[in-house]
C-alpha positions as CSV (number, residue, x, y, z in Angstrom):
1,X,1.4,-17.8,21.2
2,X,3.6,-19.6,18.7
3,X,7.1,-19.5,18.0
4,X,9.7,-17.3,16.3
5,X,12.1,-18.0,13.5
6,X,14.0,-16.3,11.2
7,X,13.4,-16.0,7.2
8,X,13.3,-14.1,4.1
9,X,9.5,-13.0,4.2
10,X,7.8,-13.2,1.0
11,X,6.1,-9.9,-0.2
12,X,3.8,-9.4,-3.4
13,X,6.7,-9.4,-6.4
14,X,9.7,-10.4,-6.9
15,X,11.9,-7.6,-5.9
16,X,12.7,-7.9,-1.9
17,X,12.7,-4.8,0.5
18,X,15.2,-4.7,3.7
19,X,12.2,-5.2,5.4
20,X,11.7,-8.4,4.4
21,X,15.6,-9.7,5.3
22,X,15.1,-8.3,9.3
23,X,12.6,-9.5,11.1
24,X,11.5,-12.8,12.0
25,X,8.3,-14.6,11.2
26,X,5.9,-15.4,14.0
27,X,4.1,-18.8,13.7
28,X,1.1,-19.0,15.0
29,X,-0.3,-22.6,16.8
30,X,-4.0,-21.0,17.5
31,X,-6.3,-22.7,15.5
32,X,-10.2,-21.5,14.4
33,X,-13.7,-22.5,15.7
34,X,-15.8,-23.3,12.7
35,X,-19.0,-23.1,15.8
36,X,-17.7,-19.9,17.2
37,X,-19.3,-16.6,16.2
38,X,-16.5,-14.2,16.7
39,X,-16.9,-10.8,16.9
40,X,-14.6,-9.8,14.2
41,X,-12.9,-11.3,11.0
42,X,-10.3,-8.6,9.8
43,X,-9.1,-9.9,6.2
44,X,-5.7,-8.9,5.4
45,X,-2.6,-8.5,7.6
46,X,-0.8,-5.7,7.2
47,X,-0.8,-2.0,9.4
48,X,-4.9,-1.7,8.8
49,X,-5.6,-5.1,9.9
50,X,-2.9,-5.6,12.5
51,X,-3.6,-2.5,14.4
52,X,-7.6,-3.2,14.4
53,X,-7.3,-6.3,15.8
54,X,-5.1,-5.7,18.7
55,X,-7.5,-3.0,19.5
56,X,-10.1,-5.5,19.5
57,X,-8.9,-8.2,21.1
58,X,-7.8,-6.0,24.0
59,X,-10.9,-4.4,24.6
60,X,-12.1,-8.1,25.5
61,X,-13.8,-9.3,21.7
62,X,-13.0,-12.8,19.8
63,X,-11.1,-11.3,16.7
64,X,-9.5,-13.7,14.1
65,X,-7.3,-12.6,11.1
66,X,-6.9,-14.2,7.7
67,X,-4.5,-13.4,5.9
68,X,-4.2,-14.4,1.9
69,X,-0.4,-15.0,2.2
70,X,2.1,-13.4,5.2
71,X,1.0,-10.7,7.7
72,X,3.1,-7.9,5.8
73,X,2.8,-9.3,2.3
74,X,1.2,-6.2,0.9
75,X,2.1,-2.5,0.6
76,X,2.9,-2.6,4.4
77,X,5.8,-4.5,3.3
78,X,6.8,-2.4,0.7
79,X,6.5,1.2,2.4
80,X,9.5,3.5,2.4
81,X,8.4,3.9,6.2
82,X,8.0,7.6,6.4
83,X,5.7,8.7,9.6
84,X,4.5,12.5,9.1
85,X,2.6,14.8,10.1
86,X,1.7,16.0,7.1
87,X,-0.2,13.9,3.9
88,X,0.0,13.9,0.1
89,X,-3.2,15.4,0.1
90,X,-2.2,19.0,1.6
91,X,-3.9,20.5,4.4
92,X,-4.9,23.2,1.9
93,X,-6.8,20.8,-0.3
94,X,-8.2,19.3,2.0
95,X,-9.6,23.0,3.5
96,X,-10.8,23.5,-0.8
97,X,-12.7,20.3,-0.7
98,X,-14.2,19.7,2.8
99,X,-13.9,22.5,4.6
100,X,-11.7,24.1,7.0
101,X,-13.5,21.8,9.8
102,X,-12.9,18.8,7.7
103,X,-9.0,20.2,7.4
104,X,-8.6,20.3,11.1
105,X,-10.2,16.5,11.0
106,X,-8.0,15.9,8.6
107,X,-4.6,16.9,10.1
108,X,-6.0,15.4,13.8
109,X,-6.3,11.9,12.2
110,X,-2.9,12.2,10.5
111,X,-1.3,13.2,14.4
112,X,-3.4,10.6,15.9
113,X,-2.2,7.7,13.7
114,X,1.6,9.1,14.2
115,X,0.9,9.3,18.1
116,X,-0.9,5.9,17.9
117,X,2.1,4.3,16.6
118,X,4.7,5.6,18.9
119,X,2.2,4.8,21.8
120,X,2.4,0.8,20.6
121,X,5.9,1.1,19.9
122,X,5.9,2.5,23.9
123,X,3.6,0.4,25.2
124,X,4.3,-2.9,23.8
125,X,8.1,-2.2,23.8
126,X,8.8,-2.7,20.3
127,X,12.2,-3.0,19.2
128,X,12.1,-1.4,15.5
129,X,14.4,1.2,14.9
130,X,12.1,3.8,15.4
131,X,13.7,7.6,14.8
132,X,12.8,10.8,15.0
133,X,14.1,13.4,12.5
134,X,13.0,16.4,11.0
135,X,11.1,16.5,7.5
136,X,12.3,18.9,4.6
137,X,9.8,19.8,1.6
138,X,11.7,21.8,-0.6
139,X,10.9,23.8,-4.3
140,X,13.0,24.0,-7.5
141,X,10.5,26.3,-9.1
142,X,8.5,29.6,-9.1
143,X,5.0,27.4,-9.4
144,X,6.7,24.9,-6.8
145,X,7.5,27.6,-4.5
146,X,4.1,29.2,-4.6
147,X,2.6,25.3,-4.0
148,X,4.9,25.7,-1.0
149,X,3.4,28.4,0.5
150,X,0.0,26.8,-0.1
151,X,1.3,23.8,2.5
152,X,2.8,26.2,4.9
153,X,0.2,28.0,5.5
154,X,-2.8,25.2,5.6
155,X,-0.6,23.0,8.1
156,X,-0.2,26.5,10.1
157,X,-3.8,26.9,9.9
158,X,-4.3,23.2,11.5
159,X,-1.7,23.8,14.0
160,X,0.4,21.4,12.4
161,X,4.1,22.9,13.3
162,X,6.2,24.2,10.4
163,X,8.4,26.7,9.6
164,X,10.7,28.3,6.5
165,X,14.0,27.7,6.6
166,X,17.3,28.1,4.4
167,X,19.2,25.0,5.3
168,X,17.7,21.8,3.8
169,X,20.2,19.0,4.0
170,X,19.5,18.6,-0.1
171,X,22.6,18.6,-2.8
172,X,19.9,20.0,-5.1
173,X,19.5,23.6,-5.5
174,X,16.4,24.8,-4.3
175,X,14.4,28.0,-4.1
176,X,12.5,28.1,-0.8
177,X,12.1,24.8,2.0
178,X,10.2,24.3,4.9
179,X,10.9,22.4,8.1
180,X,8.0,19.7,9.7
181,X,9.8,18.9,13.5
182,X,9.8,15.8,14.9
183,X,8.7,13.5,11.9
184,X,9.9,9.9,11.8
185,X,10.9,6.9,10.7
186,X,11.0,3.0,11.5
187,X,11.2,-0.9,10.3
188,X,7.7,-1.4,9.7
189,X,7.9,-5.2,10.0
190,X,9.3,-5.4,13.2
191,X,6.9,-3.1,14.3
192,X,3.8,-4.8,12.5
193,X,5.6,-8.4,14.2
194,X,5.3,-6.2,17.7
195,X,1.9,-5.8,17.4
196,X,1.6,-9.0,15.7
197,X,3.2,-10.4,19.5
198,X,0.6,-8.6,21.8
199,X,-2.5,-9.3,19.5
200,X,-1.6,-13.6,19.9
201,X,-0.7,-13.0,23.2
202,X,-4.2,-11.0,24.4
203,X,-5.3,-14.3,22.4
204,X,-6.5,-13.0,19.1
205,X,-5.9,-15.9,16.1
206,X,-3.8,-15.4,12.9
207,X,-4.7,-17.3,10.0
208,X,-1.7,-17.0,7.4
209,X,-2.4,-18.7,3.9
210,X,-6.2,-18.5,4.3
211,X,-7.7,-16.7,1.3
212,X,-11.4,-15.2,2.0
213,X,-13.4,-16.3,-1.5
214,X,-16.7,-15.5,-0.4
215,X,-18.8,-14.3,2.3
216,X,-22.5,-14.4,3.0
217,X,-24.8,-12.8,5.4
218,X,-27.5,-14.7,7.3
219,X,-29.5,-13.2,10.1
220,X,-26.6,-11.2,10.9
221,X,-24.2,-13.6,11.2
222,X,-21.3,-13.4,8.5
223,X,-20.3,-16.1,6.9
224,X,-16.7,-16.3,5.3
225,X,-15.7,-19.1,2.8
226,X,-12.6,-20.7,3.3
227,X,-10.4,-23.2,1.8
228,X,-10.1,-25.2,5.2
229,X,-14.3,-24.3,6.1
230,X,-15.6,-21.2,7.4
231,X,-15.6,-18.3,9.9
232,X,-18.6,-17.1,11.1
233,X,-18.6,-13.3,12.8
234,X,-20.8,-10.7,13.5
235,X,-18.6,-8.1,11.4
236,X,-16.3,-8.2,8.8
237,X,-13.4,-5.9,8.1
238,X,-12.2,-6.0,4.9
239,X,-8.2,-4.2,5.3
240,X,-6.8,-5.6,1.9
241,X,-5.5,-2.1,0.7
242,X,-8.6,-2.4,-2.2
243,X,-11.8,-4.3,-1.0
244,X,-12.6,-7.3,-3.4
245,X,-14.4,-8.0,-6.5
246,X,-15.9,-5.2,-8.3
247,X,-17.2,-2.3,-5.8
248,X,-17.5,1.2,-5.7
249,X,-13.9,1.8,-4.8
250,X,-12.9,0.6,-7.9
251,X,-14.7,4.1,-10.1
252,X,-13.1,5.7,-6.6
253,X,-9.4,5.3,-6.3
254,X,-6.7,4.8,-8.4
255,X,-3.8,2.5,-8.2
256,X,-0.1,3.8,-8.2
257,X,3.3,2.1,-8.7
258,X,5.9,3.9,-6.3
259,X,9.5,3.2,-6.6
260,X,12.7,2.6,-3.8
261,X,16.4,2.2,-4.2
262,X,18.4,1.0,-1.0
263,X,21.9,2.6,-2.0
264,X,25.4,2.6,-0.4
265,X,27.3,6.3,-0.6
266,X,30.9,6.1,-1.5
267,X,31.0,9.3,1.2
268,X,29.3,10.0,4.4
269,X,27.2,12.5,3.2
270,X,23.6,10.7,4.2
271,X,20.9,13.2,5.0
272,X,20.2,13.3,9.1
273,X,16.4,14.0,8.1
274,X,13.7,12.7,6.0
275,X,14.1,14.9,2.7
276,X,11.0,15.3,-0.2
277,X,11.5,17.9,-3.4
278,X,7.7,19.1,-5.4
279,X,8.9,17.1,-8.3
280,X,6.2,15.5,-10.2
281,X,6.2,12.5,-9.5
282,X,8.4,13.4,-6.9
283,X,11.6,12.3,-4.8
284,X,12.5,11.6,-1.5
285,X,15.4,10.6,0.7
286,X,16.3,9.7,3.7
287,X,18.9,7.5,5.7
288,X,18.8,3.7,7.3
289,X,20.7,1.7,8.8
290,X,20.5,-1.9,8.0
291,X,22.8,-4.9,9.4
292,X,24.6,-2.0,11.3
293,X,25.0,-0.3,7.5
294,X,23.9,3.1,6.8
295,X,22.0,3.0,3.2
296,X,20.2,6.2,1.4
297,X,16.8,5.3,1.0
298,X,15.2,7.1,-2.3
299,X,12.5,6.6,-4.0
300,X,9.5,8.4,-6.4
301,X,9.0,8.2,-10.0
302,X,5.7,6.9,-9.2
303,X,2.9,5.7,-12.0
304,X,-0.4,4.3,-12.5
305,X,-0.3,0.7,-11.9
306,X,0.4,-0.7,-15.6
307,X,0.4,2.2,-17.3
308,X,4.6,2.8,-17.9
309,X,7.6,0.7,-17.8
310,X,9.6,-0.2,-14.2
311,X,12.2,-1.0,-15.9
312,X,12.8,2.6,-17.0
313,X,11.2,4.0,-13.4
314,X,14.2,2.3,-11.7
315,X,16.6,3.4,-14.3
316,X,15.3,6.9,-13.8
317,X,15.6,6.9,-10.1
318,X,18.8,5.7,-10.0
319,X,20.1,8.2,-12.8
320,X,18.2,10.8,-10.8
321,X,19.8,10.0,-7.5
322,X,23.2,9.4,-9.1
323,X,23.4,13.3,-10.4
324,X,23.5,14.3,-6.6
325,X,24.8,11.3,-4.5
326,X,28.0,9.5,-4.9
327,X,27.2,5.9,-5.2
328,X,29.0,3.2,-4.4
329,X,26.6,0.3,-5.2
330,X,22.5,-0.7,-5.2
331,X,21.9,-2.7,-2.3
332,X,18.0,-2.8,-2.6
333,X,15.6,-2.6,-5.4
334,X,11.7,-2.6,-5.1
335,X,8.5,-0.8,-5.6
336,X,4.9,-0.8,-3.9
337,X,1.8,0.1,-4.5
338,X,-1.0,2.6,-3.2
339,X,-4.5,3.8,-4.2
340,X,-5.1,7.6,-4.8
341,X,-8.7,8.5,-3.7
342,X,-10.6,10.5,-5.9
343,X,-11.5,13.3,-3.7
344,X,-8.0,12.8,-1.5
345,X,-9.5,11.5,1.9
346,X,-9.5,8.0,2.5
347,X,-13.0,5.1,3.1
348,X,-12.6,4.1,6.2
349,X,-16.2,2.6,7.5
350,X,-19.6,0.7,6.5
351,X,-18.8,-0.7,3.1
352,X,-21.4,0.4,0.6
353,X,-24.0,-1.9,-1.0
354,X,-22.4,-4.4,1.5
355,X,-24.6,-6.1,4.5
356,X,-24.3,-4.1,7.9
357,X,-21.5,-5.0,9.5
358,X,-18.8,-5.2,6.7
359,X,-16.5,-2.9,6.9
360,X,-13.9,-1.4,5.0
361,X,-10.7,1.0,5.0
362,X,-8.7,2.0,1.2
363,X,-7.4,5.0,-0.4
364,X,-4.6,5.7,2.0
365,X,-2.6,7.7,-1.0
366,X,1.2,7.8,0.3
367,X,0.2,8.2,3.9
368,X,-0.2,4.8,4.8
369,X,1.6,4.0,8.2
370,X,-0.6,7.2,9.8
371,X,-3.8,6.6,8.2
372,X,-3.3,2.5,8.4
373,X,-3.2,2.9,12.7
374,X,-5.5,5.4,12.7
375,X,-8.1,3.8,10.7
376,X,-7.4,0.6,13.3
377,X,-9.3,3.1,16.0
378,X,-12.0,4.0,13.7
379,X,-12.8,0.2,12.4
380,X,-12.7,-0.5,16.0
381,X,-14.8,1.9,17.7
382,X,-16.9,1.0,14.7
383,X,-17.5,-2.6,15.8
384,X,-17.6,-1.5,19.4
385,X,-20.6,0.9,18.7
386,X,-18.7,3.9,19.8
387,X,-18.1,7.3,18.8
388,X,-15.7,8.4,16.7
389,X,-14.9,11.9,15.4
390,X,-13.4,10.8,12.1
391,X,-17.0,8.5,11.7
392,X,-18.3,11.0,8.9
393,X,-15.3,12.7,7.7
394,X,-14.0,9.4,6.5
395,X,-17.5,7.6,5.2
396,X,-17.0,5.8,2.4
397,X,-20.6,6.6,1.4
398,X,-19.8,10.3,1.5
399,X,-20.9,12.3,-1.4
400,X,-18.1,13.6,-3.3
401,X,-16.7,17.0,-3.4
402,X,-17.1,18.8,-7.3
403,X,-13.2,18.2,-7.7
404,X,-13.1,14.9,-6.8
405,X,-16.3,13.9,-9.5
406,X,-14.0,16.0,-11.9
407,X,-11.1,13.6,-11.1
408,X,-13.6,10.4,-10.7
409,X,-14.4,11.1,-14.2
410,X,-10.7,11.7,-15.3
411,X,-9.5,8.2,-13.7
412,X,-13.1,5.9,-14.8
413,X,-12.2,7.4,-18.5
414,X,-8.9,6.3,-18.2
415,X,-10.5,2.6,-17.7
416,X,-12.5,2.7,-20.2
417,X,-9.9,3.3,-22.7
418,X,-7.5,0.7,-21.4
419,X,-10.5,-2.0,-21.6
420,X,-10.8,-1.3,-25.3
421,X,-7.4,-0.1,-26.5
422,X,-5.4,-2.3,-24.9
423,X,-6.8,-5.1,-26.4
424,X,-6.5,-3.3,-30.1
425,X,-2.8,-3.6,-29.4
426,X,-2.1,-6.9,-28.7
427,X,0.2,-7.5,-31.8
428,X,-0.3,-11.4,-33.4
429,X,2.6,-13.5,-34.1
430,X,3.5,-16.9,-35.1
431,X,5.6,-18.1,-32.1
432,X,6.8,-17.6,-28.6
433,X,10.1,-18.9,-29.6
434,X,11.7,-15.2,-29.6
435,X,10.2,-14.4,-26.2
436,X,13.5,-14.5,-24.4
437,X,14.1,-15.8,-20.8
438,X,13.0,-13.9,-17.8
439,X,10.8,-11.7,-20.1
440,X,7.1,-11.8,-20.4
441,X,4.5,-9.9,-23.0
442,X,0.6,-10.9,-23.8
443,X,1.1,-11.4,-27.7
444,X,-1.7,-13.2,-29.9
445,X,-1.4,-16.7,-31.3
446,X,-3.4,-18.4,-33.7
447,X,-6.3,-16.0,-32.7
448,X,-5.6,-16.5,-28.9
449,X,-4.7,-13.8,-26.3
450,X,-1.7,-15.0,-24.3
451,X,0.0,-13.8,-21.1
452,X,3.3,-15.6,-21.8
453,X,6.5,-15.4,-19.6
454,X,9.4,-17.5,-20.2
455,X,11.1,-18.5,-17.1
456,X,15.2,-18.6,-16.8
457,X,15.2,-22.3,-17.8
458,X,13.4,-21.7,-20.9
459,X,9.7,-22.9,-19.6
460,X,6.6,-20.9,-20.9
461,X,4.0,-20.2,-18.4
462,X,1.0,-19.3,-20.4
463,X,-2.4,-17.8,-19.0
464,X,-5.0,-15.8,-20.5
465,X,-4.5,-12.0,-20.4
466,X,-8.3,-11.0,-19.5
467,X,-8.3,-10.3,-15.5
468,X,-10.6,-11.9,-13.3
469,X,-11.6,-8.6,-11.5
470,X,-13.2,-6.6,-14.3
471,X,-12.0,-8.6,-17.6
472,X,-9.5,-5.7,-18.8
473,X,-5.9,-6.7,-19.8
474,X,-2.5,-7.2,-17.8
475,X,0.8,-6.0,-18.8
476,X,3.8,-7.5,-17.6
477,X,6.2,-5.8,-14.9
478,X,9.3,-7.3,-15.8
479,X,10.9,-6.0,-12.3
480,X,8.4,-7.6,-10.1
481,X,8.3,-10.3,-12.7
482,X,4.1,-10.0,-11.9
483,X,1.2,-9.4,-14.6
484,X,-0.3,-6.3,-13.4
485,X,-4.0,-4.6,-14.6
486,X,-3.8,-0.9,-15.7
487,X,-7.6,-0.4,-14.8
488,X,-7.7,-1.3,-11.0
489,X,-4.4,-3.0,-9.9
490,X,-4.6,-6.2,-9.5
491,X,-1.7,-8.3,-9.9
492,X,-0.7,-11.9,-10.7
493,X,2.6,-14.2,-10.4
494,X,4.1,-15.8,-13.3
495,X,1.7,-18.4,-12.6
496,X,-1.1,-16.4,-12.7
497,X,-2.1,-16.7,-9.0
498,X,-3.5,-13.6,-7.4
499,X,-0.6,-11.4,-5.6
500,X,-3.2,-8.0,-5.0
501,X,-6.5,-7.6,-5.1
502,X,-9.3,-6.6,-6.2
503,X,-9.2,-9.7,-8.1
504,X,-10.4,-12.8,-6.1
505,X,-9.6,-15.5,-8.3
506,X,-6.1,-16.7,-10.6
507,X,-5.6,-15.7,-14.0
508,X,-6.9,-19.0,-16.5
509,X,-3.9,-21.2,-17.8
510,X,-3.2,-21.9,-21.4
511,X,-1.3,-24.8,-22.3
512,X,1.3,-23.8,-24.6
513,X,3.5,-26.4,-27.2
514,X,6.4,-24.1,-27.4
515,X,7.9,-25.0,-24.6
C-alpha cells in the first residue's frame, strides 16, 4: 500500500489550514502500466476524485489517480469542513428554477452525500474527528427574516428537518433563527487520507506530482499525457474543482475567495453548534479542537477570485469576529476557493464538446464535502453504465433555467470588462526598486507588462501578467502570496507555476535587471 509519515502538507497558497498540520501523508509504492487500459483515470485528488475512485476500485475496475501536486492540495484542503443538510443554493431556489421535483432531487443528493460520508467514516473506520451538532441560520433583518422563512419552508417542503427556535448560541442580536438537527462536522484530511487507505488497499494507484497536459481520444481509448509517459483508459474523470483549458464551465460558474480564521477565546464561550448569520457575504462559526485545543473557527467575507483585497477580507473578519468574541490570539489564517454555478446546481456528468467518456464534476458553491461524495456515486455509476437518479438533474449539458442565463450574462460581462479594463490600468513606471519585500503588483516597464513580486531577500521574480487560460490579467493576493485571474480563477505561485486550474500551463518568465 505504501507507508505513512508525518508532515506539513502543502496546499495551493501560502497560508496553511489546521488541516494541513494533522494528518499524515500516505506514500504510495504502486507504480502505472503505460500498456494497461484502465478503466478509469480520475485527475485530481481531493473529496470528488477520492471518493470516485474508491467506489471504482471496489466495485472490481483498474482506477488510477493523478494528482497535479498532493491528494488534498485544493479546496478540499481548504474547506471550513461544514457537513449539512442544507446548500447555499436554498431549497426554495432550487423549487423557482427546476421545479419542485428537481427540489426534492436536490435536497436527496445533499442527504445522500452527508450519509455517504458518515457511511465511509463507519465503514472504513476512520479516525477524523467527526461531530455531530446542530446548525443555526439566524437573521438581523426584516428582508433577512423574510429570506428565512423562504428556507424554512422549502427544506420543510423536501422533508429536510428544521424548526424555529429562540435560542441560537450567537452573541449577535438576532431577529428570528432556525434549527437544522443533526448537522456536522470533521478533519477533512484525515478523512480524505481514510479513504485515501482503503482505495490503495482495494489496489487502486495514486500518482502524486503527475500533471495531466493533454489527452487524446483514439478508438475509444483515452490517452492522457504525462510528464513520465502516458495513461491509457477507457474514461476520464476530470475532478479538478474547474475542468481545464477553456470550456463551457468557464461562461458557467464563477470563482469565489472564501475566508477562515482559527482563533483562541480568552473565555470558554465557544458555540456547541455550527452557527451561520444572512449577512452578505456572510459569517459562520463554529468550534474545533486541534492538538487537544478548542479554537473558534470563523470565516466569510467571501469575493470573486481577484476582484478585492485579502488583506482587508482578513482584516474584516477578524474585526468582525472580535466585536462579539473575546480573543485571545489568531492561531490560523487561510482562505479557499469555490465556483458558484450560474443556475445554482452543480455539472456532474458527460463533459460537453468532450469525447464520450470524459467526465466531469464543478460548481459545488459552498457545499462541497456533500456534493464532492455524492458526485463520487454519480461519476461512478456513470462509468459503470448504471442508473442514477441525479443523471439528468445534474447534466452538465442541461439547458439553463431564465435566472441562471440572467446571471450567466451578469458573470461573462464581468469578464469581459476585466479582459479590457484591467489592462487600461496597469500604471507605467521607471523601476521595481520601490516594490518592497514580500509584496507583489503587475506594473509596466519600458512598455512591458510585469507580474513582479519581490521576495523577503530582496529577489524579483518577474513573469508576464497575461494568463495562460484565457489571456486576461492576474492580480496579486498578497496573503496567499499567489497571482490570481479575476475572470476564471486560476492561480500561480511566485514563480509563476500553476497552483489552480483552469490554466494548464505556468505563467512566462521575464528576466528582470533590478534585482
Amino acid at each position: 500500500m505504501g507507508k505513512t509519515t508525518n508532515t506539513v502538507l502543502a496546499r495551493d497558497g501560502a497560508l496553511r489550514a489546521p488541516w494541513q498540520y494533522g494528518a499524515a501523508t500516505i506514500i504510495s509504492k504502486a507504480l502505472f502500466d503505460t500498456t494497461v487500459i484502465y478503466d478509469a483515470l480520475i485527475v485530481g485528488g481531493g473529496i470528488t476524485g477520492i471518493t470516485t475512485a474508491l467506489f471504482l476500485q471496489k466495485a472490481g475496475k483498474k482506477v488510477v489517480i493523478a494528482e497535479a501536486h498532493n491528494l488534498g492540495f485544493g479546496t478540499t484542503g481548504g474547506t471550513s469542513a461544514h457537513i449539512n443538510t442544507f446548500a447555499d443554493t436554498t431549497y426554495a431556489e432550487a423549487a423557482s428554477a427546476f421545479g419542485e421535483e428537481g427540489a426534492q432531487l436536490f435536497a436527496d443528493a445533499i442527504n445522500e452525500g452527508f450519509r455517504t460520508i458518515k457511511s465511509n467514516i463507519d465503514t472504513y473506520q476512520i479516525d477524523c474527528d467527526y461531530e455531530i451538532n446542530s446548525g443555526y441560520l439566524y437573521a438581523e433583518t426584516g428582508d433577512e427574516a423574510k429570506q428565512l422563512d423562504d428556507i424554512y419552508n422549502g427544506a420543510l417542503k423536501v422533508g429536510v428537518p428544521v424548526n424555529y427556535t429562540e435560542e441560537a448560541p450567537t452573541p449577535v442580536a438576532y431577529l428570528k433563527a432556525l434549527v437544522f438537527d443533526r448537522q456536522a462536522q470533521f478533519h477533512p484530511l484525515k478523512y480524505l487520507q481514510g479513504l485515501q487507505k482503503a482505495y490503495l488497499e482495494a489496489g487502486g494507484i495514486v500518482l502524486e506530482n503527475t500533471l495531466v497536459t493533454d489527452i487524446e481520444t483514439d478508438n475509444g481509448v483515452h490517452i492522457a499525457h504525462l510528464p513520465a509517459g502516458v495513461i491509457r483508459a477507457k474514461t476520464v474523470i476530470y475532478a479538478t474543482h474547474m475542468p481545464p483549458n477553456i470550456n463551457l464551465f468557464n461562461f458557467e460558474c464563477a470563482p469565489y475567495r472564501s475566508y477562515v480564521l482559527g482563533l483562541k477565546l480568552k473565555t470558554d464561550t465557544y458555540p456547541d453548534a455550527l452557527v451561520y448569520d444572512m449577512q452578505e457575504p456572510y459569517h459562520y462559526f463554529r468550534t474545533q479542537v486541534i492538538d487537544s485545543e478548542k479554537l473558534l473557527i470563523a470565516g466569510g467575507n467571501d469575493h470573486k477570485a481577484g476582484h478585492a483585497d485579502p488583506e482587508k477580507a482578513f482584516a474584516d473578519l477578524e474585526k468582525y469576529i472580535r466585536k462579539y468574541y473575546n480573543v485571545s490570539s489568531v492561531k490560523y489564517r487561510w482562505s479557499s476557493q469555490y465556483y458558484v454555478p450560474v443556475d445554482g446546481l452543480p455539472y456532474i456528468g458527460q463533459m460537453p464538446l468532450a469525447a464520450d467518456g470524459i467526465y466531469c464534476a464543478t460548481g459545488y458553491n459552498g457545499n462541497g464535502m456533500m456534493l464532492g461524495s455524492i458526485a463520487g456515486k454519480i461519476l461512478s455509476d456513470l462509468v459503470r453504465r448504471r442508473p442514477n437518479r441525479y443523471r439528468d438533474l445534474f447534466n452538465p449539458s442541461r439547458i439553463k433555467p431564465i435566472d441562471g442565463f440572467t446571471e450567466f450574462v451578469k458573470e461573462n460581462a464581468d469578464v469581459a470588462y476585466h479582459f479590457v479594463a484591467d489592462r487600461v490600468g496597469i500604471h507605467e513606471t521607471d523601476s521595481l526598486k520601490r516594490l518592497q519585500p514580500g509584496t507583489g503588483k503587475v506594473v509596466e516597464v519600458d512598455g512591458e507588462k510585469i507580474a513582479a513580486y519581490r521576495d523577503k531577500q530582496g529577489i524579483i521574480h518577474a513573469l508576464s501578467p497575461v494568463c495562460t487560460h484565457a489571456a486576461c490579467i492576474v492580480n496579486w493576493n498578497g496573503e496567499e502570496k499567489s497571482w490570481d485571474c479575476p475572470c476564471h480563477g486560476a492561480r500561480y505561485d511566485i514563480d509563476g507555476n500553476v497552483l489552480t486550474g483552469p490554466a494548464t500551463k505556468n505563467l512566462i518568465k521575464i528576466s528582470s535587471d533590478e534585482n
